[in-house]
NUSE-556259 format. One record per residue (C-alpha): residue in one letter; x, y, z. Coordinates in nm, 2 decimals, padded with zeros to 4 digits. Example, Ala and Ser with C-alpha at 12.3 -4.5 7.8 and 13.67 -1.06 7.14 Angstrom:
<nodes>
NODE_resn_east_north_up
NODE_a_01.23_-00.45_00.78 .
NODE_s_01.37_-00.11_00.71 .
</nodes>
This chain:
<nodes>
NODE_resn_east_north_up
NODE_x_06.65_-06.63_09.18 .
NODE_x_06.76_-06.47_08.82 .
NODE_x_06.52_-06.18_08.73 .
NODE_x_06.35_-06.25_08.36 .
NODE_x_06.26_-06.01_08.12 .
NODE_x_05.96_-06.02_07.81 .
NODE_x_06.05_-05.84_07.52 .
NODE_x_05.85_-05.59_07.41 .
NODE_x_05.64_-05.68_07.04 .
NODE_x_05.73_-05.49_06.79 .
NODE_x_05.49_-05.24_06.72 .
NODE_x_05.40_-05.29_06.31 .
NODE_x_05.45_-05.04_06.09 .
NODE_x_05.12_-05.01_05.77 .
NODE_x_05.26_-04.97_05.49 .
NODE_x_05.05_-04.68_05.24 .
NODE_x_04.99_-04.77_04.93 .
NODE_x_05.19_-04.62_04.67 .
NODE_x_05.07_-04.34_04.50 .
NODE_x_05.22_-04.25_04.08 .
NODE_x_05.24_-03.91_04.03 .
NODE_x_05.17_-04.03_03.68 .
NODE_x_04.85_-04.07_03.50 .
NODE_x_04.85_-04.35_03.26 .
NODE_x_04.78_-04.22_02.91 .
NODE_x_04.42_-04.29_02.79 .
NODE_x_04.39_-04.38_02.46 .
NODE_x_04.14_-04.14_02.24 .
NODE_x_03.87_-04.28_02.02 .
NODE_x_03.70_-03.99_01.80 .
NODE_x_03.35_-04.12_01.70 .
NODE_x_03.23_-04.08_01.34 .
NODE_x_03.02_-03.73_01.35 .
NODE_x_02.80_-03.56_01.10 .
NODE_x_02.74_-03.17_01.06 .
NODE_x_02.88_-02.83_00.90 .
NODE_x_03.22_-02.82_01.05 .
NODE_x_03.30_-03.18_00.97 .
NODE_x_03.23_-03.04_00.63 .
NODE_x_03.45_-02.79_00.65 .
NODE_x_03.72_-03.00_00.82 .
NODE_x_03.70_-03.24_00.51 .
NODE_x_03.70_-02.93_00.27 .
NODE_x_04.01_-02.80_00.47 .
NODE_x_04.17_-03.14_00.45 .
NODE_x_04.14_-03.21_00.09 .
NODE_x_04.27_-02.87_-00.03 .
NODE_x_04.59_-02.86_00.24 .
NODE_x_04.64_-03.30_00.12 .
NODE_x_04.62_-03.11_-00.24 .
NODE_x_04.84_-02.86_-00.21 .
NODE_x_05.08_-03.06_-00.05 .
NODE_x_05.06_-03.35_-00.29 .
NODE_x_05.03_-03.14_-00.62 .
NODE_x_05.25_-02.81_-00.54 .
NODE_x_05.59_-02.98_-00.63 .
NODE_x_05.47_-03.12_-00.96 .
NODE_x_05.38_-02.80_-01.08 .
NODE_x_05.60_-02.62_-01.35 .
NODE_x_05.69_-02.28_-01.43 .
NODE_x_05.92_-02.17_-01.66 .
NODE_x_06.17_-01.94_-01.59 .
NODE_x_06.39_-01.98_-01.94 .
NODE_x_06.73_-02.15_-02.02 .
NODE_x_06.90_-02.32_-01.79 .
NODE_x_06.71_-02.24_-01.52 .
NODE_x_06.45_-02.53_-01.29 .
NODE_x_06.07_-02.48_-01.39 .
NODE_x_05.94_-02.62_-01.06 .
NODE_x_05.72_-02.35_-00.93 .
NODE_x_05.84_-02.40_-00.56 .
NODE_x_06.16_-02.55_-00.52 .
NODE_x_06.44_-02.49_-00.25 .
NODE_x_06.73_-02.57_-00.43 .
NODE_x_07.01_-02.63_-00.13 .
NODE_x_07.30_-02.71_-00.36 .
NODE_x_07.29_-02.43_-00.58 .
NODE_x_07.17_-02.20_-00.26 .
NODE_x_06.87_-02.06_-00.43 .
NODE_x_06.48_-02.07_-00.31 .
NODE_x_06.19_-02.05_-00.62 .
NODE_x_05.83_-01.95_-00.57 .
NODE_x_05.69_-01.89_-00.90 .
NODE_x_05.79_-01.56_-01.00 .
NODE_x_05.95_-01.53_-00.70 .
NODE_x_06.39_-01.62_-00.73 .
NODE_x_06.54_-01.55_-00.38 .
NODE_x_06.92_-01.62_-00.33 .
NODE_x_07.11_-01.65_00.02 .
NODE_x_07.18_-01.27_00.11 .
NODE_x_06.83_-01.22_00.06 .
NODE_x_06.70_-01.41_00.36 .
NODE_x_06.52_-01.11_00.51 .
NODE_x_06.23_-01.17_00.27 .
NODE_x_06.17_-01.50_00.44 .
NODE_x_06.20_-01.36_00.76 .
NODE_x_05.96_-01.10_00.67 .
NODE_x_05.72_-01.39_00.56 .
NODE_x_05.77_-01.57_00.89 .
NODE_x_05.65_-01.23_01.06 .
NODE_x_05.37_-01.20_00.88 .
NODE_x_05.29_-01.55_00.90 .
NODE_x_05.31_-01.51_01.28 .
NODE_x_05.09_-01.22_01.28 .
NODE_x_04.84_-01.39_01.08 .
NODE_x_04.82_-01.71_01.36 .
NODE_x_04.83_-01.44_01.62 .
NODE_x_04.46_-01.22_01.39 .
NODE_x_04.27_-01.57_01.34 .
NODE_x_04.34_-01.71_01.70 .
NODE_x_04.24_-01.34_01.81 .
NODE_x_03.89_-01.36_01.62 .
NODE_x_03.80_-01.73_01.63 .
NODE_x_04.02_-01.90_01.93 .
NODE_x_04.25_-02.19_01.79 .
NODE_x_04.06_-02.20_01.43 .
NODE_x_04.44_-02.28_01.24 .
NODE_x_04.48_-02.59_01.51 .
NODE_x_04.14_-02.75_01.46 .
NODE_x_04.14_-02.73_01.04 .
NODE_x_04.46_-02.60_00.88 .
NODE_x_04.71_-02.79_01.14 .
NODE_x_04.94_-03.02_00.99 .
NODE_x_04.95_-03.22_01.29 .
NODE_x_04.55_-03.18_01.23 .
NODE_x_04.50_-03.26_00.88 .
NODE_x_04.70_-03.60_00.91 .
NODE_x_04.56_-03.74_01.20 .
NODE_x_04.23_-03.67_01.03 .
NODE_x_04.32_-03.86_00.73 .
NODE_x_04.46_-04.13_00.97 .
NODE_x_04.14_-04.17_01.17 .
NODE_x_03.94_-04.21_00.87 .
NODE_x_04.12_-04.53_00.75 .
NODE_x_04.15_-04.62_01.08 .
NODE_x_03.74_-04.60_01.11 .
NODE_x_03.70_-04.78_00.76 .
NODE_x_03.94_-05.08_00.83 .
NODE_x_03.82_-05.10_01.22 .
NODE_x_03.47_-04.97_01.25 .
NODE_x_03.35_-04.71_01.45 .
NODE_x_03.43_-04.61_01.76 .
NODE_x_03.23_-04.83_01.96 .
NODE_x_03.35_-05.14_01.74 .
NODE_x_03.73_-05.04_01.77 .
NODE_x_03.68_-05.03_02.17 .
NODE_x_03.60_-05.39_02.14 .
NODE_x_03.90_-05.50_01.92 .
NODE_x_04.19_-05.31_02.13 .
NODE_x_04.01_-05.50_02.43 .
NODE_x_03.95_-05.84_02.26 .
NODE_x_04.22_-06.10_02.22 .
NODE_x_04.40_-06.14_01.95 .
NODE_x_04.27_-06.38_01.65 .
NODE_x_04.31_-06.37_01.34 .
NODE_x_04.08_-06.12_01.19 .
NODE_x_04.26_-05.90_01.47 .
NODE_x_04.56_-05.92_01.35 .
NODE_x_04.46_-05.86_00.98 .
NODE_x_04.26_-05.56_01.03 .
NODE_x_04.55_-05.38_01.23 .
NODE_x_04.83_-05.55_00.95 .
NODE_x_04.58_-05.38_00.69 .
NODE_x_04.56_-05.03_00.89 .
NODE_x_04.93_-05.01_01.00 .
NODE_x_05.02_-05.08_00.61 .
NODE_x_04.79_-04.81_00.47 .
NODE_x_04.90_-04.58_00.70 .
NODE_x_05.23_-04.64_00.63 .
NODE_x_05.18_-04.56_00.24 .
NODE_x_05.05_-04.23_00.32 .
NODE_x_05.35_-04.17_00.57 .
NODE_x_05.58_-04.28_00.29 .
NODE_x_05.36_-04.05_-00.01 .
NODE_x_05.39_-03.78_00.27 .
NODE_x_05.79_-03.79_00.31 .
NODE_x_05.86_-03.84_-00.07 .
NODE_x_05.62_-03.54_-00.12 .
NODE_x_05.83_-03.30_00.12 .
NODE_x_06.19_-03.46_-00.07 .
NODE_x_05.99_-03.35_-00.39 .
NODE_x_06.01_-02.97_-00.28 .
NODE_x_06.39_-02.97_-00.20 .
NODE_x_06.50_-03.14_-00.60 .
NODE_x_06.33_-03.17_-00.89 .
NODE_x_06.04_-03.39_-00.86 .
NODE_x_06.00_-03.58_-01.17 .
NODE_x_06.40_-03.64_-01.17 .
NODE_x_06.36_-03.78_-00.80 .
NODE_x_06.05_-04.01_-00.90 .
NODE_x_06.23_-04.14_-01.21 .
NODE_x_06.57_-04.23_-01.01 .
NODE_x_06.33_-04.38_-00.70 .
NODE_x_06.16_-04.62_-00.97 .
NODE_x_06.49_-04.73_-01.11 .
NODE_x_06.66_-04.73_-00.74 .
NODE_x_06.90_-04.49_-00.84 .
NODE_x_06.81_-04.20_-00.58 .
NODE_x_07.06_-04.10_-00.38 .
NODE_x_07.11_-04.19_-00.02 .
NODE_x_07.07_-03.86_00.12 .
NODE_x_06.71_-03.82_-00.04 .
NODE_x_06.65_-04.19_00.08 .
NODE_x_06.76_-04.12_00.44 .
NODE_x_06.56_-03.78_00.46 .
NODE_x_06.25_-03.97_00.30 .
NODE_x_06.27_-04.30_00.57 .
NODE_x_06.27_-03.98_00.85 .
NODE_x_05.96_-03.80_00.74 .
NODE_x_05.77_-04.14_00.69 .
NODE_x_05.87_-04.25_01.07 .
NODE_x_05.76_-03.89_01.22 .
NODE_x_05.45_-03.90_00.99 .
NODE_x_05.32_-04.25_01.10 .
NODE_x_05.43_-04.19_01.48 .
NODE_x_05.28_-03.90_01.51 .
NODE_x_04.96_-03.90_01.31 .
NODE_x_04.92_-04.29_01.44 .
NODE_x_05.02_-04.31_01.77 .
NODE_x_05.11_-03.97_01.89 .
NODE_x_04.80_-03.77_01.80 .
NODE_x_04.65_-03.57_02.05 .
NODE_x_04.96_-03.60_02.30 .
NODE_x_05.11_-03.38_02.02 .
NODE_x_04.89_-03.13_02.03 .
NODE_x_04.87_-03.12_02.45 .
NODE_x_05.25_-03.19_02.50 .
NODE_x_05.44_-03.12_02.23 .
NODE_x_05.26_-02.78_02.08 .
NODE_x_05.38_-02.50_02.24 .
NODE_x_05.07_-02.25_02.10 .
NODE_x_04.84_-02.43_02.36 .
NODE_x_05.02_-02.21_02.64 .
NODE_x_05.01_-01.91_02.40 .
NODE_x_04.62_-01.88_02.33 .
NODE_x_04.52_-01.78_02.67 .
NODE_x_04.73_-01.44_02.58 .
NODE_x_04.60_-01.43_02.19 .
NODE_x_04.22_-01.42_02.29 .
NODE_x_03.99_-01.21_02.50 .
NODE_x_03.67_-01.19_02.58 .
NODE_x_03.51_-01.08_02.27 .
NODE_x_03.72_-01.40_02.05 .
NODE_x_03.49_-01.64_01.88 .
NODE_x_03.55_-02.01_02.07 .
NODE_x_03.35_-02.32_02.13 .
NODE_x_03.12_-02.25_02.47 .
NODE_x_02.87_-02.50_02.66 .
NODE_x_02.58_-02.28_02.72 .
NODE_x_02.61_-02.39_03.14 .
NODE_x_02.31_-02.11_03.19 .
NODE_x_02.08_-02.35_02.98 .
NODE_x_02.26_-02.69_03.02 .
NODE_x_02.28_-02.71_03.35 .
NODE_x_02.13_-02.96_03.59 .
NODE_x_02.26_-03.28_03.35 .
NODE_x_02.03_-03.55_03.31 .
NODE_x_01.88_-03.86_03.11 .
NODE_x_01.60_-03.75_02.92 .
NODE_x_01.26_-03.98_03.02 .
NODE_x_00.96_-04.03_02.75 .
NODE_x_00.70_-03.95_03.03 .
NODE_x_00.84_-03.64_03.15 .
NODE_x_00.76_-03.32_02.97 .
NODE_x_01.03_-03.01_02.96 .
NODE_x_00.84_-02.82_03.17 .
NODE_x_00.82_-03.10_03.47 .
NODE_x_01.21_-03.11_03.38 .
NODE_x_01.30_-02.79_03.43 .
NODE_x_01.06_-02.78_03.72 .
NODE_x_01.29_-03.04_03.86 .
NODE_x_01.61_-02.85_03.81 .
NODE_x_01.76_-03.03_03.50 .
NODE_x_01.89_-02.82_03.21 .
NODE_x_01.86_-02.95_02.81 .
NODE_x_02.19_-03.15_02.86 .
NODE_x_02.08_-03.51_02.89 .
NODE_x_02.42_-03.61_02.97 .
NODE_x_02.44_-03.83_02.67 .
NODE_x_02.86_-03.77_02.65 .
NODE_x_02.83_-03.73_02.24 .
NODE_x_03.02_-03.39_02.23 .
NODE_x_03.33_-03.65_02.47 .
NODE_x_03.29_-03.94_02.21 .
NODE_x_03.36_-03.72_01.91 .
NODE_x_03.62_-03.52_02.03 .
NODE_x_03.99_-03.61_01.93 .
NODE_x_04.15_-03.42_02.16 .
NODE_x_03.93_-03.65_02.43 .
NODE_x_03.80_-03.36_02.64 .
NODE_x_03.46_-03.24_02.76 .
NODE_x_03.39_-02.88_02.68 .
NODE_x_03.12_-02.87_02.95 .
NODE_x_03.42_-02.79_03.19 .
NODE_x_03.49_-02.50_03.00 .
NODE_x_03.76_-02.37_02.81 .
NODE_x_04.08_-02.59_02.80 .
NODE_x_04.40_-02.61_02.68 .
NODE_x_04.40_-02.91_02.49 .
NODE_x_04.09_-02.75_02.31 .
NODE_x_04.16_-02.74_01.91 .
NODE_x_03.85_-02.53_01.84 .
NODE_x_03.76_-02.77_01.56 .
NODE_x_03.38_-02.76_01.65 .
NODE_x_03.31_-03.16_01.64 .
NODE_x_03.12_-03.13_01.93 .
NODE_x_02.90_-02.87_01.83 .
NODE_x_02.77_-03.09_01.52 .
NODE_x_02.73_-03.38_01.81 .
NODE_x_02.55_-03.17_02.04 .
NODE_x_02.34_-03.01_01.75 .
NODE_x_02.22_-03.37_01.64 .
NODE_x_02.14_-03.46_01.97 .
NODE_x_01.90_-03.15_02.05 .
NODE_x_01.69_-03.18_01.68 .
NODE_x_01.65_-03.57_01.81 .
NODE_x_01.52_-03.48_02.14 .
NODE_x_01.33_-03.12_01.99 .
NODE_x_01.50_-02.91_02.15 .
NODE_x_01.66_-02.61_02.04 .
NODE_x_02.00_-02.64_01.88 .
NODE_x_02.33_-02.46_01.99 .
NODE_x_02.38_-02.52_02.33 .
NODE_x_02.74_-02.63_02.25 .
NODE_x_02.81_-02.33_01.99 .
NODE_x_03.11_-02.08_01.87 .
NODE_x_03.03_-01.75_02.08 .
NODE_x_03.20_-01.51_02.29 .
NODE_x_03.19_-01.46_02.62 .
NODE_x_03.06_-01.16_02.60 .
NODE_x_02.77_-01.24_02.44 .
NODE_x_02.70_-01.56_02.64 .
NODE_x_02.69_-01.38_02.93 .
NODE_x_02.47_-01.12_02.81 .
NODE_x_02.24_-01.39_02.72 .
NODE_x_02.23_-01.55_03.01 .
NODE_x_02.15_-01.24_03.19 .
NODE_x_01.93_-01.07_02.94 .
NODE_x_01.85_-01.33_02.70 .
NODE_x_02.00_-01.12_02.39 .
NODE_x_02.30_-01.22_02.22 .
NODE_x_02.57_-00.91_02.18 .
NODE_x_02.66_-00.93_01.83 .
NODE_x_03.00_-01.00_01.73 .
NODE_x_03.31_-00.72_01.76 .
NODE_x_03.54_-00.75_01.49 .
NODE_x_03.69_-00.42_01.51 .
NODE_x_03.86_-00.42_01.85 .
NODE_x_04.24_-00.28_01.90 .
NODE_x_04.40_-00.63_01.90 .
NODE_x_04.28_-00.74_01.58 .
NODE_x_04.34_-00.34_01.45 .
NODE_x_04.70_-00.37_01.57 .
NODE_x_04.80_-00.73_01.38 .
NODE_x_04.59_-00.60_01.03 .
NODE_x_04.82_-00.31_01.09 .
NODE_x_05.11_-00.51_01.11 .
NODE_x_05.00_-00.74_00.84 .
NODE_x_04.96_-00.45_00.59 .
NODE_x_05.29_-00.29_00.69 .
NODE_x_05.48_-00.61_00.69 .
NODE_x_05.32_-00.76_00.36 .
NODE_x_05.35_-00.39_00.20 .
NODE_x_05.75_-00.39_00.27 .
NODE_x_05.77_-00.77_00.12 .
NODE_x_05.54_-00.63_-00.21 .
NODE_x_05.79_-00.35_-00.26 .
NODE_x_06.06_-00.53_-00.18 .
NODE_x_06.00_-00.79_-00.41 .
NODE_x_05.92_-00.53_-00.73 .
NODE_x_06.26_-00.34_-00.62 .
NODE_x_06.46_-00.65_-00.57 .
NODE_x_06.79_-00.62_-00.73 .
NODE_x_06.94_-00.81_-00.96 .
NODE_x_07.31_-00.73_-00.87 .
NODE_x_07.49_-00.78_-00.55 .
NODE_x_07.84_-00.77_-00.43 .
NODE_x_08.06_-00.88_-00.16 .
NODE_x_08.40_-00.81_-00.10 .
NODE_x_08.67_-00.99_00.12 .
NODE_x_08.96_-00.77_00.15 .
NODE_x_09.33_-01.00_00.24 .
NODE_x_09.50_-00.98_00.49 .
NODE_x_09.82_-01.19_00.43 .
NODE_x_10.02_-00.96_00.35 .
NODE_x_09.78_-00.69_00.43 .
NODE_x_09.94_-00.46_00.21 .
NODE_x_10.25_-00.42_-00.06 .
NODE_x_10.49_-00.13_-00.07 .
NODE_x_10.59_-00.13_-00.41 .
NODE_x_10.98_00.02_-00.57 .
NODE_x_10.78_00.32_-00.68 .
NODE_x_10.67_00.41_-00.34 .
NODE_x_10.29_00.36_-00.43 .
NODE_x_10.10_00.08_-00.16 .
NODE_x_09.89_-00.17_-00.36 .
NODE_x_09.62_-00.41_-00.19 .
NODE_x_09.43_-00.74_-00.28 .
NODE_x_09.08_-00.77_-00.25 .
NODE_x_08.86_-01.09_-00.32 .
NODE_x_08.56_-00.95_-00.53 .
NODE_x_08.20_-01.16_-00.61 .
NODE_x_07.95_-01.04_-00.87 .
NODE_x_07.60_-01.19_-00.80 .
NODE_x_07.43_-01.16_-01.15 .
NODE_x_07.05_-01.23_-01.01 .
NODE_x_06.95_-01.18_-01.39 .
NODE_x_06.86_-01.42_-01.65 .
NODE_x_07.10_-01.26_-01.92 .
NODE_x_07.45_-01.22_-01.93 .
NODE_x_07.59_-00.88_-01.76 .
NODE_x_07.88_-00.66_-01.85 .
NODE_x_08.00_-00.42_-01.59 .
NODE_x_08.24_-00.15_-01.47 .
NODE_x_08.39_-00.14_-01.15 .
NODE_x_08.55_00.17_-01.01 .
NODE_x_08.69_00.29_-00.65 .
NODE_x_08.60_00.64_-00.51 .
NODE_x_08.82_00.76_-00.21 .
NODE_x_09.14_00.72_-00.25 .
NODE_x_09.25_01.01_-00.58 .
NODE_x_09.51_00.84_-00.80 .
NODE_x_09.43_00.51_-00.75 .
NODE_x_09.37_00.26_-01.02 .
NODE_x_09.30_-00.14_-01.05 .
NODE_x_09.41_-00.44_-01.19 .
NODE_x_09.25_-00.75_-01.26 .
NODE_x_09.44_-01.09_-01.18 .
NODE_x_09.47_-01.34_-01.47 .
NODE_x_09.70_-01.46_-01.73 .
NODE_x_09.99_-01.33_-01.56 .
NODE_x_09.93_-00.98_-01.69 .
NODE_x_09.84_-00.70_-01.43 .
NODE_x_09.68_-00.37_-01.60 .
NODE_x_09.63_-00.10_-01.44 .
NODE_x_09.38_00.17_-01.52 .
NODE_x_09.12_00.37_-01.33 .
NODE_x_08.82_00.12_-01.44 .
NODE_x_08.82_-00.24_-01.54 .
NODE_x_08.58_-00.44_-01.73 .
NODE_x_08.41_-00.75_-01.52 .
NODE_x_08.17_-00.97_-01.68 .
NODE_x_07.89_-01.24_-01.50 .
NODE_x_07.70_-01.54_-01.65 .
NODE_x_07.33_-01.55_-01.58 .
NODE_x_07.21_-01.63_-01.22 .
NODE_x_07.58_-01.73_-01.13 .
NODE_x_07.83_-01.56_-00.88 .
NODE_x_08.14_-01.46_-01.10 .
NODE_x_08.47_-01.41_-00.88 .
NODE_x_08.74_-01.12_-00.93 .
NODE_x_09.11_-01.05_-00.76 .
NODE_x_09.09_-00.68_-00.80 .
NODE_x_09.40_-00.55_-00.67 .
NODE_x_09.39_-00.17_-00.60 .
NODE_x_09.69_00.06_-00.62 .
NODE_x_09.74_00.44_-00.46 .
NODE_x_09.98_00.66_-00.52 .
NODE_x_10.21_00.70_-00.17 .
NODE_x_10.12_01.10_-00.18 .
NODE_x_09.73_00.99_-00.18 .
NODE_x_09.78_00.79_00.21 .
NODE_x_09.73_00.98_00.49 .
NODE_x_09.64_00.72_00.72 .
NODE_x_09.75_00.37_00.74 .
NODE_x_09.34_00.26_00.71 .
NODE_x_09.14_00.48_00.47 .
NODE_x_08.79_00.42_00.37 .
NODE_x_08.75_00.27_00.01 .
NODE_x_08.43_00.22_-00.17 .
NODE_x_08.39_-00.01_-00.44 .
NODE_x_08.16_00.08_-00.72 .
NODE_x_08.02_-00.20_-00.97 .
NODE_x_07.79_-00.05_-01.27 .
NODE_x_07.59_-00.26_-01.55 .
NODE_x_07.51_-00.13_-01.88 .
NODE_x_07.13_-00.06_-01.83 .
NODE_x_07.26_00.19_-01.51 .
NODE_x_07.25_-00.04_-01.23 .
NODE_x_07.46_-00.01_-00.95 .
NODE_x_07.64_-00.18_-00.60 .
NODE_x_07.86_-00.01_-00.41 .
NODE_x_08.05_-00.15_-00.13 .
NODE_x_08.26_00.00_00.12 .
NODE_x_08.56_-00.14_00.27 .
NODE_x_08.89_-00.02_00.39 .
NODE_x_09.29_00.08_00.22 .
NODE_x_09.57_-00.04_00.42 .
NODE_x_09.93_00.15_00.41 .
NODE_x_10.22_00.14_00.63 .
NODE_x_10.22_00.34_00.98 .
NODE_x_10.48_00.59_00.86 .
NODE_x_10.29_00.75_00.56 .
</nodes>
């Protein structure tokens, strides 16, 4: 009889649910808020809207010839205005100087008051500010906007986001002709835009800066400041413990709770509940979507919303306001162990080191700027052939030569070598070479006038195939450039 055999069941594998290592973006809803430093924030964002707006439409007259827009980088003719101020290419170190002390400046205020720049002076800030506020007068608060991104779509959905997404894209568009506006003249631009004559390149630049402005003030918001930043990750180094920042008072907050009619302060505090009633105002108002009760964060902008949210909420209840305040921790600790506030230390060798810097820095700029010449050479020396043995046994060699005349007047001047005894120049032109020991070079106002110099030396004068050679370039009124180069001979002198 044939032995039979049962299969075994297959034992069944559970499958684990799936687990993203993603969270799903959370769309922020800043509620409307009332208080000193939403003042200030709509102070600080009508002066940086005004500067922006006004600044290029401003004129200042420089004379003949010359652009009267007060601040004007002028890429085609390589020259930057600010005011008084005329910088040209080799002169770049200023700007890097002001970059410096720009720097330092971010690195002082973050150093005294935490991320004070970020949360009223930001671009990113001042725009998304601007773009909340139409998007709180065309949608409604945010409670009301909650219930229109949920709701389905009718009619007076769609027109209240057509009407939003357009406005918005005005500004974006009055934001990217704006920043065109520095870069040419403004009311030349305007006058070809209105006739459609602008030119492509201003066209293409303009579309750019009104896509990044309505992505990123519309959309992109807070993500920007948390993701795309990088002086979130830099703060943590900028302030100590003595830096002014926006602190929950735990030591007085703490246990969170509803507040109930019949209960008196004393019974709640008896119970173990703080003067937080848990009411999530200082959340509701932030843009950044956070709640400072956890402490100090990253994606914190310092712009004190929630301290105005807070401070409403403790006059309605009668209790004492600040418990969401700008402090340091030094003093809240001292407070919550003594119950006296340390007062503030502005002096401290961080913020002694950057006013240092500042004054150093913005000192070298000022002098700088009063020295600032207004001649420059440059000279390219060639180097096919790099040298010409002439029938008289003297060695003659070609040099490219560029006056920058940085003036407003025409300039005469005399150029002159020193190094090489016996030597004497020529100027290139009209097919007539003539050689003395000086030669007479002229330069329009604020232009770069171009020379071939050639230089000639006696053969007696070579004692080396390379000698140095120093070109000297004298105005009129004593000014002088000097520039030092090198005289090529052949190897056997």
């Amino acid at each position: 009889m044939p032995m039979t055999t049962t299969a075994e069941a297959p034992t069944k594998v559970e499958k684990r649910p799936s687990r993203s290592l993603y969270q799903k973006h959370s769309k922020v809803y800043p509620k409307a808020v009332h208080g000193t430093f939403r003042r200030i924030k709509w102070i600080a964002l009508a002066i940086m809207l005004g500067i922006y707006y006004i600044l290029p439409w401003i004129r200042w007259d420089r004379g003949p010839n010359a652009p009267d827009q007060a601040v004007l980088l002028d890429l085609a003719n390589r020259r930057f205005y600010l005011f008084f101020v005329e910088l040209w290419p080799q002169q770049i170190y200023f700007l890097t100087g002001a970059l410096i002390l720009a720097a330092l400046g971010l690195f002082l205020a973050t150093s005294l008051a935490g991320r004070v720049w970020c949360g009223f002076a930001c671009p990113q800030t001042v725009w998304t500010d601007l773009y909340v506020w139409v998007e709180r007068l065309v949608e409604g608060d945010r409670s009301q906007r909650i219930r229109l991104d949920q709701g389905k779509w009718t009619p007076a959905k769609l027109g209240r986001k057509l009407l939003k997404n357009a406005i918005w894209l005005l500004i974006a568009l009055a934001t990217g002709g704006a920043w065109i506006f520095y870069f040419t003249d403004a009311p030349t631009l305007l006058g070809q835009m209105l006739r459609f004559e602008a030119p492509m390149t201003a066209i293409g630049f303009i579309g750019l800066f009104t896509a990044t402005t309505y992505l990123l003030a519309g959309f992109a918001r807070e993500q920007v400041c948390t993701y795309m930043c990088p002086w979130p990750r830099f703060q943590s180094a900028m302030i100590d413990e003595d830096s002014l920042i926006v602190t929950y008072e735990e030591w007085r907050g703490e246990g969170r709770g509803p507040v109930r009619k019949s209960q008196s302060w004393e019974e709640r505090q008896a119970a173990g509940l703080g003067d937080c009633i848990d009411c999530y105002n200082c959340v509701q108002v932030c843009p950044m979507g956070i709640d400072i009760r956890d402490g100090l964060q990253m994606q914190c902008i310092g712009c004190g919303l929630c301290v105005d949210a807070c401070d409403d909420i403790m006059t309605k209840i009668g209790r004492p306001t600040g418990l969401v305040r700008f402090d340091t921790q030094t003093s809240q600790v001292s407070v919550a162990a003594t119950g006296k506030p340390t007062p503030f230390r502005l002096i401290r060798p961080r913020t002694v080191i950057y006013s240092l810097l500042m004054l150093v820095i913005g000192g070298a700029i000022t002098v700088g700027l009063i020295l600032k010449p207004g001649l420059d050479i440059s000279v390219l020396r060639d180097r096919a052939p790099l040298y010409v043995a002439l029938s008289d046994g003297s060695v003659r060699n070609a040099y490219t030569f560029k006056i920058a005349n940085m003036t407003r007047d025409p300039r005469a001047y005399t150029l002159t070598v020193d190094g090489l005894p016996g030597a004497t120049i020529a100027l290139a032109g009209d097919g007539q070479e003539a050689q003395a020991s000086s030669q007479r070079l002229t330069a329009d106002p604020d232009m770069v006038a171009t020379y071939r110099v050639f230089v000639t030396a006696p053969g007696g004068s070579l004692k080396a195939p390379s000698q140095p050679l120093r070109m000297v370039l004298r105005s009129a009124d004593g000014e002088t450039a000097q520039y030092e180069t090198v005289f090529m001979a052949p190897e056997s002198r």
